[in-house]
Biopython code that builds the backbone (N, CA, C, O; Angstrom):
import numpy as np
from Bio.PDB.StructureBuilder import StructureBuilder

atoms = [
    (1, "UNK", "N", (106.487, 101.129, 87.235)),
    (1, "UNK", "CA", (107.618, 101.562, 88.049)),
    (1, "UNK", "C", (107.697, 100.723, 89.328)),
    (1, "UNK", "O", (108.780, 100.211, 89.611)),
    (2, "UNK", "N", (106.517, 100.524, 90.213)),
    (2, "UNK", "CA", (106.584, 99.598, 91.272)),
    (2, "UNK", "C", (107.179, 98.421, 90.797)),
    (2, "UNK", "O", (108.224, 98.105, 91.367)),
    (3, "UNK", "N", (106.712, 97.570, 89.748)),
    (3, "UNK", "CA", (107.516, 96.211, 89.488)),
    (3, "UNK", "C", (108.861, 96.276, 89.260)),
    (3, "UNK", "O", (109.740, 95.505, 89.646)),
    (4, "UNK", "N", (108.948, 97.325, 88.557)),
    (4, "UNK", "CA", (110.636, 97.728, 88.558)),
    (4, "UNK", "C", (111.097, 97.844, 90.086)),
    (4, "UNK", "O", (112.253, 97.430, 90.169)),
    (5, "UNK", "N", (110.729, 98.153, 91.002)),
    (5, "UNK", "CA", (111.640, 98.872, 91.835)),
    (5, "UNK", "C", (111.278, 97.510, 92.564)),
    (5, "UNK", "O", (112.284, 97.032, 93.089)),
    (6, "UNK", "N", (110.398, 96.919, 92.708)),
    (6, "UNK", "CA", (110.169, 95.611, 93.534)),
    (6, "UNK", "C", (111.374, 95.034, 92.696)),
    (6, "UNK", "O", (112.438, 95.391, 93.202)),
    (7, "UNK", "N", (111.539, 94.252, 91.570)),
    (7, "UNK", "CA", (111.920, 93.664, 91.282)),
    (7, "UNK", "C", (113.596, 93.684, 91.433)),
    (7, "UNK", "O", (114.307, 92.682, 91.495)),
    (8, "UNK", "N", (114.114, 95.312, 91.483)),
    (8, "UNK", "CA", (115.525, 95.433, 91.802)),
    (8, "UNK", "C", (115.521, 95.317, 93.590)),
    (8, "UNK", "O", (116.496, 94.966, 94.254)),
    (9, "UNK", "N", (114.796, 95.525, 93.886)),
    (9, "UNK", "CA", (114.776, 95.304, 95.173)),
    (9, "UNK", "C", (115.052, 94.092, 95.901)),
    (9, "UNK", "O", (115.645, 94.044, 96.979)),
    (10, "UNK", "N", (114.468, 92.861, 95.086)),
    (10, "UNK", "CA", (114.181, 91.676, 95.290)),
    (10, "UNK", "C", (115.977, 91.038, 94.805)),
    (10, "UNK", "O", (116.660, 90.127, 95.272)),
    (11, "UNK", "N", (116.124, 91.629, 94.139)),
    (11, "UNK", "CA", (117.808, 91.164, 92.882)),
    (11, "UNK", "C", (119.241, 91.618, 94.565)),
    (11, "UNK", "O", (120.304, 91.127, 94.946)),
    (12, "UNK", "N", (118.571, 92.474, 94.899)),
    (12, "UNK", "CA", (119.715, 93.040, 95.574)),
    (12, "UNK", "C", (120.168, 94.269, 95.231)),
    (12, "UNK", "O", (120.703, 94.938, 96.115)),
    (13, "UNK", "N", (120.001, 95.023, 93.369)),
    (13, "UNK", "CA", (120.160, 96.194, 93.263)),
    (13, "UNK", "C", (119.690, 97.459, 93.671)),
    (13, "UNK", "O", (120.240, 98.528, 93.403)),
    (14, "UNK", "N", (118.658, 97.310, 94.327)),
    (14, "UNK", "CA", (117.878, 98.777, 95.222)),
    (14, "UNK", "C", (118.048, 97.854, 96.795)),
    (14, "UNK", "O", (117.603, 96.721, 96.979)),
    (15, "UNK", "N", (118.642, 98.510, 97.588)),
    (15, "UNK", "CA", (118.699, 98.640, 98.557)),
    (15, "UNK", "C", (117.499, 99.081, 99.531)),
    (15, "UNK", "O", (116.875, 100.074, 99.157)),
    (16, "UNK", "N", (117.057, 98.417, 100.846)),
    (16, "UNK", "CA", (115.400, 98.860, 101.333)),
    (16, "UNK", "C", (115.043, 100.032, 101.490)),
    (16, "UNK", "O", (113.977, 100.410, 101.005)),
    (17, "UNK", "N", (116.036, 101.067, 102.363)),
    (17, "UNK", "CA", (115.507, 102.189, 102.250)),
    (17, "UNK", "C", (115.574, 103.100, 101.005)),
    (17, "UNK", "O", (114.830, 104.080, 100.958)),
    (18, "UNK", "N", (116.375, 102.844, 100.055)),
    (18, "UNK", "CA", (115.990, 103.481, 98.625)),
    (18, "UNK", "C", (114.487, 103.312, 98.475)),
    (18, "UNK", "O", (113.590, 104.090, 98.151)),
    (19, "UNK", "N", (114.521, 101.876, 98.862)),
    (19, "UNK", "CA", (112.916, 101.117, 97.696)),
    (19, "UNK", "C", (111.731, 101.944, 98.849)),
    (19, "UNK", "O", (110.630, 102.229, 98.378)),
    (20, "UNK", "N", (111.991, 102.256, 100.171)),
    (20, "UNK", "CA", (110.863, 103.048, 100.991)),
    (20, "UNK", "C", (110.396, 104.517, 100.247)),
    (20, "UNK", "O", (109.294, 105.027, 100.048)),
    (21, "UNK", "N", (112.123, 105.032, 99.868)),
    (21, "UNK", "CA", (111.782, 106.353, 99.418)),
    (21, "UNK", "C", (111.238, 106.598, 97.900)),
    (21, "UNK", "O", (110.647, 107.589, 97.470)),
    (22, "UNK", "N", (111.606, 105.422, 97.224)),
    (22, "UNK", "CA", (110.985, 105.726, 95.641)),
    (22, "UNK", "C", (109.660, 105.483, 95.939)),
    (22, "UNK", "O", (108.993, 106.481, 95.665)),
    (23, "UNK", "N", (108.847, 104.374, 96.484)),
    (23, "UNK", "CA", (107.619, 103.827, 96.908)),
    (23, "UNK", "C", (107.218, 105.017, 97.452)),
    (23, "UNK", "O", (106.258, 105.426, 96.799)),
    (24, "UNK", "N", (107.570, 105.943, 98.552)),
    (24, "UNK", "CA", (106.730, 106.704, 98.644)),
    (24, "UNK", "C", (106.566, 108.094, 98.091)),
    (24, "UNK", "O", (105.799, 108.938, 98.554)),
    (25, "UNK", "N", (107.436, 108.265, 96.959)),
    (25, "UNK", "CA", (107.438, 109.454, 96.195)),
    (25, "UNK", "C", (106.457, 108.971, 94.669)),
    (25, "UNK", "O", (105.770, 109.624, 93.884)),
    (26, "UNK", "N", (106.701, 108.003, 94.739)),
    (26, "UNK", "CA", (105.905, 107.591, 93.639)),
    (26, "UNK", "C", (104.097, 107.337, 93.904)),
    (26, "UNK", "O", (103.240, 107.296, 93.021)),
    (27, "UNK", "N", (103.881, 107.186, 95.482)),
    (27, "UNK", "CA", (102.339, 107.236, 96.024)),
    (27, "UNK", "C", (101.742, 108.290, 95.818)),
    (27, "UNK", "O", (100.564, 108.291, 95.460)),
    (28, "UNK", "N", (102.508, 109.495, 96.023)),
    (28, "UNK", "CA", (102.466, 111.251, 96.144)),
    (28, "UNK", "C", (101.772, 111.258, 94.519)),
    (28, "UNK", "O", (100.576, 111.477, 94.327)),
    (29, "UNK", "N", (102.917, 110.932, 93.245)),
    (29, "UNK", "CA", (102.754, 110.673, 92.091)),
    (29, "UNK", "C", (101.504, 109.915, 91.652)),
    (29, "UNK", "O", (100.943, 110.480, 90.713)),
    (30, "UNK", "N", (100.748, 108.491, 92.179)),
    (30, "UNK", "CA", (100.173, 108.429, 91.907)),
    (30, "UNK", "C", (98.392, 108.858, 91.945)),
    (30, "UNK", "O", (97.431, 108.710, 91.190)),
    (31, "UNK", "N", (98.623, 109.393, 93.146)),
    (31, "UNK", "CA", (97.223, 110.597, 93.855)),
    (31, "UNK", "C", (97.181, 112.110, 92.308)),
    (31, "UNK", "O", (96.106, 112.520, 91.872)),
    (32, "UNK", "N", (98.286, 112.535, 91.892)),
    (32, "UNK", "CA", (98.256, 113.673, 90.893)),
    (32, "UNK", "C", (97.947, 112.981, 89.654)),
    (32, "UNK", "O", (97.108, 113.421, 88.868)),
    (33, "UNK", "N", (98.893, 111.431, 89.369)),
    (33, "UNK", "CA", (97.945, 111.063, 87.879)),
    (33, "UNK", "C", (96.389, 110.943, 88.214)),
    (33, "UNK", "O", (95.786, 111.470, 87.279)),
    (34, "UNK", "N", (95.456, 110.440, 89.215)),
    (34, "UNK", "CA", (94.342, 109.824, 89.569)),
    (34, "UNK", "C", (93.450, 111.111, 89.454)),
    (34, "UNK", "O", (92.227, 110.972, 89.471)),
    (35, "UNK", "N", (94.046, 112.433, 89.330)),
    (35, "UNK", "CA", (93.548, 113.426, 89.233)),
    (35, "UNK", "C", (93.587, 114.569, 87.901)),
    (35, "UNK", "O", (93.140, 115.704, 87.732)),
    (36, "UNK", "N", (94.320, 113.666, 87.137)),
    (36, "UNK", "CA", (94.768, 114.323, 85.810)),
    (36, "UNK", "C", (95.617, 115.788, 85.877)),
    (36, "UNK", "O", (95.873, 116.591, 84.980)),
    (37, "UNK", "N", (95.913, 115.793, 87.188)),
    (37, "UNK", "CA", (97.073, 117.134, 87.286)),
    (37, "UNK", "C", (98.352, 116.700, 86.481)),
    (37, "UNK", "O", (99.178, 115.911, 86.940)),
    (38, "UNK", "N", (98.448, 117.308, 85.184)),
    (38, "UNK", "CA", (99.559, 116.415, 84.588)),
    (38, "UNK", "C", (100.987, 117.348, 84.452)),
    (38, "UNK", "O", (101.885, 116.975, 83.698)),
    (39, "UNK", "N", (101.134, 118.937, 85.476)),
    (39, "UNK", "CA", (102.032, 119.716, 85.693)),
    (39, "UNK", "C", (102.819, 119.407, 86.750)),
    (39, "UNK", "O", (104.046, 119.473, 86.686)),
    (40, "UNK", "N", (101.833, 118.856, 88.352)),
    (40, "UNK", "CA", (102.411, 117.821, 89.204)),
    (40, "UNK", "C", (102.731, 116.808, 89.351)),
    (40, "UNK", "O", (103.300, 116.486, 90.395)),
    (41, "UNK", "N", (102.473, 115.889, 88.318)),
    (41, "UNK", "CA", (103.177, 114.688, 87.710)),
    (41, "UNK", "C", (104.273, 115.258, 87.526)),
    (41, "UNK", "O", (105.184, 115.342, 88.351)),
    (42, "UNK", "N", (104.255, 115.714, 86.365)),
    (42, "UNK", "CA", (105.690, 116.315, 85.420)),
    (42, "UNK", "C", (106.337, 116.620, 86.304)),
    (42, "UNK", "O", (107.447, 116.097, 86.399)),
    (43, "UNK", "N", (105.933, 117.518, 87.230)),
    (43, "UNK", "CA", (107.331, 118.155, 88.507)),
    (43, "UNK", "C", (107.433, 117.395, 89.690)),
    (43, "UNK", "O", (108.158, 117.722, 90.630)),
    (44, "UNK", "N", (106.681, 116.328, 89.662)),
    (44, "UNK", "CA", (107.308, 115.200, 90.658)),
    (44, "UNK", "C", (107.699, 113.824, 90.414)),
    (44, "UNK", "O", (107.556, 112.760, 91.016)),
    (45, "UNK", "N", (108.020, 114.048, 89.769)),
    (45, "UNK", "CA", (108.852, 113.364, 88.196)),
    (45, "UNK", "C", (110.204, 113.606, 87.869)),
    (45, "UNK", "O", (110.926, 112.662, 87.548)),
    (46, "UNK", "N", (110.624, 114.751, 87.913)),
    (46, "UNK", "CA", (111.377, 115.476, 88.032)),
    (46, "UNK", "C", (112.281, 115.332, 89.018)),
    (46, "UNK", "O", (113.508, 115.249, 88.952)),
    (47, "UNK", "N", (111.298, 115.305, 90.255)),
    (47, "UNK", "CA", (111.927, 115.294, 91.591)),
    (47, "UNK", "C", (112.893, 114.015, 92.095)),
    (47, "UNK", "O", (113.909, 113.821, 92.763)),
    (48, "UNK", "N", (111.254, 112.811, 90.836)),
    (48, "UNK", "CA", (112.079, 111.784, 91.202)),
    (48, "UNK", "C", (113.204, 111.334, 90.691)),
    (48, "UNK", "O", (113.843, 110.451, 91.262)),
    (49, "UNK", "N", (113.618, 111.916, 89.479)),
    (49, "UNK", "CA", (114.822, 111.737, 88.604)),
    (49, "UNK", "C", (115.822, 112.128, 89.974)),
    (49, "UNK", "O", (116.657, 111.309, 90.356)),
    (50, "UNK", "N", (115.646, 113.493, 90.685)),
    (50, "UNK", "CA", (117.415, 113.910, 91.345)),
    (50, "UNK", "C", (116.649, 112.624, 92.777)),
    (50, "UNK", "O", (117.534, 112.064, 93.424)),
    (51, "UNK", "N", (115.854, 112.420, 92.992)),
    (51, "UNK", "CA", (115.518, 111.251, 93.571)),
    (51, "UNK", "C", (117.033, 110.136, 93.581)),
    (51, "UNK", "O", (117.931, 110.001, 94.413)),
    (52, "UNK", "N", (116.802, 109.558, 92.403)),
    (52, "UNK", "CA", (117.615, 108.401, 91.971)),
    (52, "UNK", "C", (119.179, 109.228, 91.700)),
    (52, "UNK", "O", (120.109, 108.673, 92.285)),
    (53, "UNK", "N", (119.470, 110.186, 91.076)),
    (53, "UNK", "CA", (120.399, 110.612, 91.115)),
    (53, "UNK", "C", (121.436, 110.288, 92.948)),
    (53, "UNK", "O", (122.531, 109.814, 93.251)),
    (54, "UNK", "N", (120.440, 110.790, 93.582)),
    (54, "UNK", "CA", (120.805, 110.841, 94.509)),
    (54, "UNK", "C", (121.392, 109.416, 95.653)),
    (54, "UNK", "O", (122.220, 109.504, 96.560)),
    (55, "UNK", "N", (120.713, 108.325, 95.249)),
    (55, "UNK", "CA", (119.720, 107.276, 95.575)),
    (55, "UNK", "C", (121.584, 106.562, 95.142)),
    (55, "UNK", "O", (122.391, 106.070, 95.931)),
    (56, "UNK", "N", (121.764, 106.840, 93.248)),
    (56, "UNK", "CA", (122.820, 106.055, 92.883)),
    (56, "UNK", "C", (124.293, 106.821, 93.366)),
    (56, "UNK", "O", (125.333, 106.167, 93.284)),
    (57, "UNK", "N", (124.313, 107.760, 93.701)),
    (57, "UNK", "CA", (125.481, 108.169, 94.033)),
    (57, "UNK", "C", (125.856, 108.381, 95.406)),
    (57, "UNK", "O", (126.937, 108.839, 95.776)),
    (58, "UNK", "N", (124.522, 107.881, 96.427)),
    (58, "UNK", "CA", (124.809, 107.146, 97.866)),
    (58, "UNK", "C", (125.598, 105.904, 97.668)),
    (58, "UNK", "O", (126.504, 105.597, 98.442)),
    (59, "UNK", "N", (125.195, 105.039, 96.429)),
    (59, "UNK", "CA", (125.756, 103.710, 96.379)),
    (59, "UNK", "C", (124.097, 103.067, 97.147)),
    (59, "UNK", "O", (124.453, 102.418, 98.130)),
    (60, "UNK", "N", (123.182, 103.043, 97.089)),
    (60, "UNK", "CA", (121.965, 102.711, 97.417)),
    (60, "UNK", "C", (121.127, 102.096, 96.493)),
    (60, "UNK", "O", (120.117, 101.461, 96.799)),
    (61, "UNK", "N", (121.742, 102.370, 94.816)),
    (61, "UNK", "CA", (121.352, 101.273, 93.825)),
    (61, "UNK", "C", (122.692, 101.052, 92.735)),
    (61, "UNK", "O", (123.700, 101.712, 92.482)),
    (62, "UNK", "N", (122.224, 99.992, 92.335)),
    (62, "UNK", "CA", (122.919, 99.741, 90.840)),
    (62, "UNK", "C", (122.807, 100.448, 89.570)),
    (62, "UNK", "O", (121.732, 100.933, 89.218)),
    (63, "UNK", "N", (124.005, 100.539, 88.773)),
    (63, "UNK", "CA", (123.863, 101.324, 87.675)),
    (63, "UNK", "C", (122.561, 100.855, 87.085)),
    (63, "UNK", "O", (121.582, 101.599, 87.022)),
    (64, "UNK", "N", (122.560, 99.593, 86.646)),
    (64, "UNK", "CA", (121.389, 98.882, 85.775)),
    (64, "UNK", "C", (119.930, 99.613, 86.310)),
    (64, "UNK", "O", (119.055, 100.218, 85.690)),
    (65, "UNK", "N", (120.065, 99.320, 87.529)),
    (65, "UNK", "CA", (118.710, 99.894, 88.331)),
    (65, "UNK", "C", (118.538, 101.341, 88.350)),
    (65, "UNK", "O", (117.397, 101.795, 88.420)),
    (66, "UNK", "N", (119.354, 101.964, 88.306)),
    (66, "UNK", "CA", (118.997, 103.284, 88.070)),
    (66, "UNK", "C", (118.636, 103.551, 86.128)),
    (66, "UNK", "O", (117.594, 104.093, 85.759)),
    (67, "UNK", "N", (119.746, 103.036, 85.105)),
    (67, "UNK", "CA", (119.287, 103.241, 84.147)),
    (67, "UNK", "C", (117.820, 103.163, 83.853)),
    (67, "UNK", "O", (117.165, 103.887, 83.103)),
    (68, "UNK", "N", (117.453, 102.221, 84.532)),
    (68, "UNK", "CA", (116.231, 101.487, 83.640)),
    (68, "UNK", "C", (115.328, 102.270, 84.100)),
    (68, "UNK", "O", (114.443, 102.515, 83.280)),
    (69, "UNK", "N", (115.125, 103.163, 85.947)),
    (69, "UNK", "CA", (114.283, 103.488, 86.045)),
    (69, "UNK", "C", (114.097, 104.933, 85.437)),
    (69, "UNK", "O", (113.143, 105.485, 84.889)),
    (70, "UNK", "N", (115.415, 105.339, 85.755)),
    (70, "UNK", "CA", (115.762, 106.822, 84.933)),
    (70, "UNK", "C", (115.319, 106.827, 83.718)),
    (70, "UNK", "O", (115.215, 107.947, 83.217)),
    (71, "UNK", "N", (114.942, 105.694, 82.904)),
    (71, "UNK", "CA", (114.657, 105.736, 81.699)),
    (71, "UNK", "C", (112.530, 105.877, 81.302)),
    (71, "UNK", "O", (111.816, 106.494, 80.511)),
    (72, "UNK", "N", (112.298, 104.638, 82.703)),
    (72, "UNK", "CA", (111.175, 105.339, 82.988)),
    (72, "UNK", "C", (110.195, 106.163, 83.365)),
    (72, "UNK", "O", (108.983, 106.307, 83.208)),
    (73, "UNK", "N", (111.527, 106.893, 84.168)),
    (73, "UNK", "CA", (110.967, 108.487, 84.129)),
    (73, "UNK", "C", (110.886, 109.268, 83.402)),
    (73, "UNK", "O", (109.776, 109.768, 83.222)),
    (74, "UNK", "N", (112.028, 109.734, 82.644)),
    (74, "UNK", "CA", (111.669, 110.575, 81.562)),
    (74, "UNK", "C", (110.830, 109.975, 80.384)),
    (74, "UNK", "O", (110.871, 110.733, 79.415)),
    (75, "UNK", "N", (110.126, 108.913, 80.178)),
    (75, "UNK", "CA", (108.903, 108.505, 79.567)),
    (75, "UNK", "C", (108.214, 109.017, 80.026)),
    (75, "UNK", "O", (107.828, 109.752, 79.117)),
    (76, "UNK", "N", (107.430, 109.352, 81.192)),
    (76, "UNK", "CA", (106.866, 109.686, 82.132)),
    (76, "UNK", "C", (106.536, 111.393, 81.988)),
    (76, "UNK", "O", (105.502, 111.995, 81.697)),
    (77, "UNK", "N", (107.668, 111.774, 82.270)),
    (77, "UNK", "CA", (107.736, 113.781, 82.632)),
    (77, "UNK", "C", (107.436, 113.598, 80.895)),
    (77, "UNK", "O", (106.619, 114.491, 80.672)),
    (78, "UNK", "N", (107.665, 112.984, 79.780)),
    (78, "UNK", "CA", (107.567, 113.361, 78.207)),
    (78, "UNK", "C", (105.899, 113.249, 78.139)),
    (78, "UNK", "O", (105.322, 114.178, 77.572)),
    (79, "UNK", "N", (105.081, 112.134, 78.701)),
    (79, "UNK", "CA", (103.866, 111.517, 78.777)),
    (79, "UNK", "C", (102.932, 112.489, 79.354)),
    (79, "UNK", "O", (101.823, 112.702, 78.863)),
    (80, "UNK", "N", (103.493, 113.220, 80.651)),
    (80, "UNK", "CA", (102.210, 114.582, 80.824)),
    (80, "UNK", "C", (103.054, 115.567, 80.761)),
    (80, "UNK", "O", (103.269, 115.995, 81.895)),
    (81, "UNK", "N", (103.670, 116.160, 79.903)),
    (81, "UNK", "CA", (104.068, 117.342, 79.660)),
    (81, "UNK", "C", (103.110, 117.957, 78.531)),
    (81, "UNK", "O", (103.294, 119.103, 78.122)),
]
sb = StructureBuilder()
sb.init_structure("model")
sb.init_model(0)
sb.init_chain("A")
sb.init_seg("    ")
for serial, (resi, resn, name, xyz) in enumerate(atoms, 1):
    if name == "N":
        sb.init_residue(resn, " ", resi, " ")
    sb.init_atom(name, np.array(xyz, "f"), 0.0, 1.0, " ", f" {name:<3s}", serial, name[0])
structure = sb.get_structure()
C-alpha cells in the first residue's frame, strides 16, 4: 500500500495531504498487523476505505488512485477477517 500511495503521489494523483493522512492511518494499521489483532486490522481497514472515499470526493485523488487502492483494501479487510 505505501508503494502505491508513494507512487500516486509521486504521478500527481494523490495529492500531499491525502498521502499524510493515508500514511498515517495505515502506521496505526501496521502496529495491529505486527500484533496479529486481525479484528483491528479489519476495522481499520474499513476506516480506511471511507478514508479514500472521502479523500476522492474532496477531489484530493484520482479515480485510478483510488480504484487501485480501494481495491487493496478490501484484499486486506477479506485477508484478516
Amino acid at each position: 500500500m505505501h508503494n502505491l500511495i508513494d507512487t500516486y503521489s509521486e504521478s500527481g494523483d494523490i495529492q500531499d495531504d491525502a498521502k499524510r493522512k493515508f500514511e498515517m492511518h495505515l502506521t496505526a494499521v501496521e502496529r495491529f498487523e505486527e500484533r496479529k489483532d486481525a479484528s483491528k486490522v479489519a476495522k481499520h481497514m474499513e476506516s480506511f476505505q471511507l478514508l479514500l472515499d472521502q479523500q476522492l470526493q474532496a477531489g484530493k485523488m484520482s479515480t485510478l488512485a483510488y480504484e487501485d487502492l480501494s481495491a487493496e483494501t478490501t484484499d486486506m479487510i477479506y485477508q484478516w477477517k
